[in-house]
C-alpha positions as CSV (number, residue, x, y, z in Angstrom):
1,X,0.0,0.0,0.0
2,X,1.1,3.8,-0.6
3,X,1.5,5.6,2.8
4,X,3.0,9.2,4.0
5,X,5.9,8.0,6.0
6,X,7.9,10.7,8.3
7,X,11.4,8.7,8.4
8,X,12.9,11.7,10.9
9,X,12.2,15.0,12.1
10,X,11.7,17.0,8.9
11,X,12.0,13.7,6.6
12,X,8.7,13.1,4.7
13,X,8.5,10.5,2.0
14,X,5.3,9.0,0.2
15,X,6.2,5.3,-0.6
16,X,5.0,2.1,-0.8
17,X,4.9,-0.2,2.3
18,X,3.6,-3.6,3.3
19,X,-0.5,-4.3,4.1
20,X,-1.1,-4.1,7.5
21,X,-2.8,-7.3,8.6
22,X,-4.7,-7.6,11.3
23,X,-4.0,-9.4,14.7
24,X,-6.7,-11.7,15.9
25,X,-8.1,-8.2,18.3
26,X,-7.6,-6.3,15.5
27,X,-9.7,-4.7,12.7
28,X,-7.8,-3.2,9.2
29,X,-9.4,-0.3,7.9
30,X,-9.8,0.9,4.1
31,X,-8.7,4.6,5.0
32,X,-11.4,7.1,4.1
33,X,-9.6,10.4,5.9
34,X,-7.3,11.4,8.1
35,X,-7.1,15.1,9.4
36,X,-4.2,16.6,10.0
37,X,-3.0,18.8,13.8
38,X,-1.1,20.1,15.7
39,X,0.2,17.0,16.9
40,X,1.6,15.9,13.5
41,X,3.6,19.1,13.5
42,X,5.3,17.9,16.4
43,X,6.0,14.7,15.3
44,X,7.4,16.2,12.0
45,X,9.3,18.5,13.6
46,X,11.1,16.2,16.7
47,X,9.5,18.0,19.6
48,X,7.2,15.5,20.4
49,X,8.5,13.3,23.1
50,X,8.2,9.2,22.4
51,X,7.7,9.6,18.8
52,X,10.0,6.7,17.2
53,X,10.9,7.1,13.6
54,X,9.9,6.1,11.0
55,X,6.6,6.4,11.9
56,X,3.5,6.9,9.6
57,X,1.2,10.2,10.4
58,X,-2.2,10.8,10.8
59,X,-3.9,10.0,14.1
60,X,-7.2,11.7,13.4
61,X,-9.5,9.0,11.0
62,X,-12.1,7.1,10.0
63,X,-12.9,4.2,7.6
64,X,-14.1,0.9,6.4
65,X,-13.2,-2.5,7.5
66,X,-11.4,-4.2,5.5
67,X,-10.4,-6.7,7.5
68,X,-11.4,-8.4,11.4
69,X,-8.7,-10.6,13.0
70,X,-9.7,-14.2,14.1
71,X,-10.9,-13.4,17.5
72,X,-13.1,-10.2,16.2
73,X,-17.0,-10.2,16.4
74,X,-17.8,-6.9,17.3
75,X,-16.8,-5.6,13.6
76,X,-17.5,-7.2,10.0
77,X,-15.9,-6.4,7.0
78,X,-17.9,-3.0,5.6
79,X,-18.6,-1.4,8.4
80,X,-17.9,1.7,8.7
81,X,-16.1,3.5,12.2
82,X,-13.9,5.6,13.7
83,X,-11.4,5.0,15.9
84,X,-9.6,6.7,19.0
85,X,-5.9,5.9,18.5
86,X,-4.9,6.4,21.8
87,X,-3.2,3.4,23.3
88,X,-2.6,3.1,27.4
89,X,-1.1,0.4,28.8
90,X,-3.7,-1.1,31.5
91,X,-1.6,-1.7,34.0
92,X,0.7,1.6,35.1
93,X,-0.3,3.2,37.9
94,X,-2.0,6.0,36.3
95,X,-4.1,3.4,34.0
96,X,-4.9,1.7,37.3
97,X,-6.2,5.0,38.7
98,X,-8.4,5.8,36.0
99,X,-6.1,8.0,33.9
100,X,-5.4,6.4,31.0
101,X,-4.5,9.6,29.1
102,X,-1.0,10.3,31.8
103,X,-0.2,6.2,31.0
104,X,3.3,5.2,31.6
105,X,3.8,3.3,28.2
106,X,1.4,6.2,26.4
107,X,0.9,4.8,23.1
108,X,-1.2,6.3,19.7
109,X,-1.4,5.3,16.5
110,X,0.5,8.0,13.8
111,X,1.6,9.4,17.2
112,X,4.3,7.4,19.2
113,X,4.9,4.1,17.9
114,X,2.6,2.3,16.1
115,X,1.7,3.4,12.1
116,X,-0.9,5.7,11.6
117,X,-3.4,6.6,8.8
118,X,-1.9,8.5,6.1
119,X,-1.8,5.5,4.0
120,X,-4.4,3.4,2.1
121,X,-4.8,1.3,5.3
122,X,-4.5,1.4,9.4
123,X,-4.9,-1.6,11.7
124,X,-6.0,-0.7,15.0
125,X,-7.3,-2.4,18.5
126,X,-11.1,-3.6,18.2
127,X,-11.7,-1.8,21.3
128,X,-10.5,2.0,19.8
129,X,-12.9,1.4,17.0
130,X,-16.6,3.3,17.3
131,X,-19.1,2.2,14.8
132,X,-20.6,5.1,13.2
133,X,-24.0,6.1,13.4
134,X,-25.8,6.5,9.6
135,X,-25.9,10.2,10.2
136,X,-22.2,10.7,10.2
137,X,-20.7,10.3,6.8
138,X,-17.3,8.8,6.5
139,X,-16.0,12.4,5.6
140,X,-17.3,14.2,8.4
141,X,-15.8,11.3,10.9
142,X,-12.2,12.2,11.1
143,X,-13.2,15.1,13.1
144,X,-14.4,12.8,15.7
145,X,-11.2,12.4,16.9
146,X,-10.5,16.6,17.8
147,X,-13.6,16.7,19.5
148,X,-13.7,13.7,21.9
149,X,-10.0,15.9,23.3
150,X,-12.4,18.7,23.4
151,X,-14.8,17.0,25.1
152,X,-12.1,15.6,27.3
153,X,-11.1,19.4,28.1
154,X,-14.9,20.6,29.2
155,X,-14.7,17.2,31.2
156,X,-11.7,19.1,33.0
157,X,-13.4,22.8,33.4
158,X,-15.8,23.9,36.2
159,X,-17.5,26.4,34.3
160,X,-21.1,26.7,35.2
161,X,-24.2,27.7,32.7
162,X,-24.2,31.0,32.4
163,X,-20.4,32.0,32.8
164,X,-18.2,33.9,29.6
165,X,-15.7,32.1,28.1
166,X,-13.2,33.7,26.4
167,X,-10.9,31.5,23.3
168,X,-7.6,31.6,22.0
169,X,-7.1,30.5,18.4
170,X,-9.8,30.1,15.9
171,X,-8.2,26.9,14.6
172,X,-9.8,23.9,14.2
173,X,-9.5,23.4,17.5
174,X,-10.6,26.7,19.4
175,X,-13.8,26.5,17.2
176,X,-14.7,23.2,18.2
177,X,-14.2,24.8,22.1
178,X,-16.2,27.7,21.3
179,X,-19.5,25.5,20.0
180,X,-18.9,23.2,22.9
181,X,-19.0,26.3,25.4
182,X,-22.1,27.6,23.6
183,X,-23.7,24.0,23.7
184,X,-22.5,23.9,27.6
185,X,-24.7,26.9,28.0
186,X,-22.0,29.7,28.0
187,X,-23.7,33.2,28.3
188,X,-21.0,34.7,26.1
189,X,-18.2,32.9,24.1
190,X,-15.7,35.3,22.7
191,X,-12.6,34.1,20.0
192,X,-9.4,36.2,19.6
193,X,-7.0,35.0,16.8
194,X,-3.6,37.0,15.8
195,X,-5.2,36.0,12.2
196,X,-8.0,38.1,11.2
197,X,-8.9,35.7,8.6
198,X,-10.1,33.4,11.1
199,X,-12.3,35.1,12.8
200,X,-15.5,35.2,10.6
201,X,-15.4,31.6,10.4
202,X,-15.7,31.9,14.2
203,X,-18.4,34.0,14.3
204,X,-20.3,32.3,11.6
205,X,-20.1,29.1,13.9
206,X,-21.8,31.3,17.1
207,X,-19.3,33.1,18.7
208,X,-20.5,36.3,20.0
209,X,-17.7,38.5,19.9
210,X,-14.4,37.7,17.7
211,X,-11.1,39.9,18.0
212,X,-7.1,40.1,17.1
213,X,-6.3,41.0,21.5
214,X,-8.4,40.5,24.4
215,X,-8.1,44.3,24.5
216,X,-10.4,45.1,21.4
217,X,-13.4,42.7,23.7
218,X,-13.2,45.7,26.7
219,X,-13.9,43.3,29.4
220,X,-11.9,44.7,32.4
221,X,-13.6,42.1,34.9
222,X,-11.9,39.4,32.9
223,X,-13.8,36.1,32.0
224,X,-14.8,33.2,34.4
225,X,-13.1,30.7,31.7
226,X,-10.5,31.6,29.4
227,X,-9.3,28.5,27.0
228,X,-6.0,28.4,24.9
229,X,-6.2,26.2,22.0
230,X,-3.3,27.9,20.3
231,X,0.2,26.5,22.5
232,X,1.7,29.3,21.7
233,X,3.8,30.9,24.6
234,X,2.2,35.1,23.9
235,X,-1.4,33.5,24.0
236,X,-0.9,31.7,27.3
237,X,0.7,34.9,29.2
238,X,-1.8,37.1,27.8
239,X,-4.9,34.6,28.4
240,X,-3.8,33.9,32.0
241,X,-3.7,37.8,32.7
242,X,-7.6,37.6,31.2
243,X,-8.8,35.5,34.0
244,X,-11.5,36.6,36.4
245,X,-11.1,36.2,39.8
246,X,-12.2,32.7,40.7
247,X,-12.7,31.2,37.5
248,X,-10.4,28.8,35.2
249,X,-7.5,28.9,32.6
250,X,-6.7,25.5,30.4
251,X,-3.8,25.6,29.1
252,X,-5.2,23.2,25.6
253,X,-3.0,23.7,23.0
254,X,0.0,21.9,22.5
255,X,3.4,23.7,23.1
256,X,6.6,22.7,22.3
257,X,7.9,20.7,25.1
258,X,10.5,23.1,25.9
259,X,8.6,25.9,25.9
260,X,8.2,28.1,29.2
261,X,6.0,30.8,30.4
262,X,5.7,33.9,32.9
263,X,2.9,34.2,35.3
264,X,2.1,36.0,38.3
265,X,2.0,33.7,41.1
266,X,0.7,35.8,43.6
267,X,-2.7,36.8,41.5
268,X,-3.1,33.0,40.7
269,X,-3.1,32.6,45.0
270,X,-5.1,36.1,45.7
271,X,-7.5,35.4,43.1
272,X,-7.8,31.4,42.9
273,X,-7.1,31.2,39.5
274,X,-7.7,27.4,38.8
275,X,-5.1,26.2,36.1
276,X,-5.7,22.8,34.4
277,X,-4.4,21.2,31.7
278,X,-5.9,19.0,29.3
279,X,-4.0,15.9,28.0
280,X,-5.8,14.0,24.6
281,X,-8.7,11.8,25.1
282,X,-10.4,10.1,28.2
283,X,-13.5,8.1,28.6
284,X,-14.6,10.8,26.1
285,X,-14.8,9.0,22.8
286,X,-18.1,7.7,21.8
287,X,-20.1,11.2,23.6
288,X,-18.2,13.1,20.8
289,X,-19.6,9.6,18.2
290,X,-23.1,11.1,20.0
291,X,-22.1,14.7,19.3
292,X,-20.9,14.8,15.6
293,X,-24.3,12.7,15.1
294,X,-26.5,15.4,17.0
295,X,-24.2,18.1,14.7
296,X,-23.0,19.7,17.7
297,X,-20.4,21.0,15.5
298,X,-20.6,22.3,11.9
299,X,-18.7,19.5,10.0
300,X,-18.9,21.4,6.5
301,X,-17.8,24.6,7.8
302,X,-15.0,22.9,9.7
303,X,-13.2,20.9,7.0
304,X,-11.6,23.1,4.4
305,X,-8.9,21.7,2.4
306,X,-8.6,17.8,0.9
307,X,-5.8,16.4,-0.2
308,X,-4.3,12.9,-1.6
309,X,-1.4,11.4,-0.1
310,X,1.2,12.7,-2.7
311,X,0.2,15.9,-1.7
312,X,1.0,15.5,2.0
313,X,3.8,18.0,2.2
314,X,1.6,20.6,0.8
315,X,-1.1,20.0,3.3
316,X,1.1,20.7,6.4
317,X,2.7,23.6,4.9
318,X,-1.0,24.9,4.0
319,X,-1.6,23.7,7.7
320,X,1.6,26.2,9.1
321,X,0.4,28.8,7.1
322,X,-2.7,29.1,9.1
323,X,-4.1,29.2,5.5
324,X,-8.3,27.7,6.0
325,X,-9.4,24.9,9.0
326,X,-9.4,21.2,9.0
327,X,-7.1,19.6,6.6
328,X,-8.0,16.4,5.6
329,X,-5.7,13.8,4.0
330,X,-7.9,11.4,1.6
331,X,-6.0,8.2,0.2
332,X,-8.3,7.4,-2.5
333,X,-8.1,10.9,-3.7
């Protein structure tokens, strides 16, 4: 099969490789689309610790079974799922405890170890694989994947109906935050982006009030929950400062693992500023399956570019760019 294989950081090469075949807990799946994030930025770069090389990308996908292994009954050959390609150990302490997600031996397909899904086909564990409801077409389901770690991240918040939030990045990402929060029953959601571009998209989707700096949105009081879904250093000093007293900042977006930055300690203890971060998916799966069915999200608005494998490398520098939303790798394109 043809797959998008990222032999070191910076090293990407489209080639042929063997079929996957399937283990006898395993399913194969006929690739329909894989998006591309943040994440695979990381791994393409070298910043993302545990990623082993050569490793094929793509981490956020969908398809139809091609394949079940022996000791599969759950799955037949045609169906058509989803899968959550995080991988956790079962037996660390921090699986043991209920948090999978912080696992020892962390594991995810196109992420760490194991191949992903920029390729024709994926094999993955029979119990990461959601079947998909008729109402969620097999191009819409790749975006399953970004919102069960949003989903994940309200699961960490302890914002209240009725409270502002206030969003960093108008990315994929901080748009899927910003319906969620409206959804949650947020009285107010506001988006700021650097990237003016973005921010009709945002408002399109709901947001009520879409800036380039906190300072254009004149809230003084701050806002009870302030979300960054862009990793970038600026937006997490600048959103933390935006916080009101008492209420919540997650820190969402990826950074680069060595990346630092400045707070005020003594407003985060006068104030009881809650900090929490928000690590990839966790018991949060099949509500976002419910979700995307229920169009919680606006799947058409959130996918903008497709491309075929051979045009992988143009896809992530589209993606850098900060050029449209979703991009979406299709193998049979």
């Amino acid at each position: 099969m043809r797959a998008v294989v990222i032999e070191g950081p910076h090293q990407i090469n489209v080639t042929t490789v063997d079929d996957p075949t399937p283990g006898p807990r395993e399913v194969v799946l006929a690739v329909s689309g894989a998006g591309i994030c943040g994440t695979d930025l990381h791994v393409l770069d070298g910043d993302l610790e545990g990623s082993v090389y050569p490793i094929v990308p793509g981490h956020e996908f969908a398809g139809t079974v091609a394949a079940v292994g022996t000791a599969v009954t759950e799955f037949s050959v045609g169906d058509r799922v989803a899968v959550d390609p995080n991988i956790f150990c079962g037996e660390c302490h921090y699986c043991k405890i209920g948090h999978g997600n912080l696992c020892e031996q962390y594991n995810a397909l196109g992420v760490i170890a194991d191949p992903g899904a920029a390729a024709e086909y994926c094999v993955a564990p029979v119990g990461n694989c959601y079947l998909l409801p008729e109402s969620v077409s097999l191009d819409h389901a790749p975006l399953i994947e970004p919102l069960s770690c949003a989903v994940h991240g309200f699961d960490l918040l302890r914002g209240r109906i009725g409270e502002r939030y206030l969003v960093y990045g108008a990315g994929t990402m901080g748009l899927m935050m910003a319906q969620l929060a409206r959804f949650a029953g947020a009285a107010e959601v506001s988006v700021v982006d650097i990237n003016a571009d973005r921010l009709p998209v945002a408002a399109a989707l709901g947001a009520d009030r879409v800036a380039t700096s906190a300072d254009e949105l004149d809230r003084p009081e701050g806002w009870e929950v302030v979300i960054d879904c862009t990793g970038a250093v600026p937006a997490i000093e600048d959103g933390l400062t935006r916080v009101r007293k008492g209420g919540t900042f997650q820190v969402f977006g990826v950074a680069p693992e060595a990346a630092t930055a400045k707070f005020n300690p003594f407003r985060v203890y006068k104030d009881e500023i809650h900090i929490v971060g928000s690590m990839a998916v966790l018991h949060s799966f099949g509500r976002a399956v419910d979700l995307m069915a229920k169009q919680v999200v606006d799947p058409d608005v959130m996918i903008s570019h497709r491309f075929g494998l051979d045009d992988y490398a143009q896809a992530v520098d589209l993606f850098r760019a900060g050029t449209g939303r979703k991009i979406q790798i299709q193998p049979g394109k």
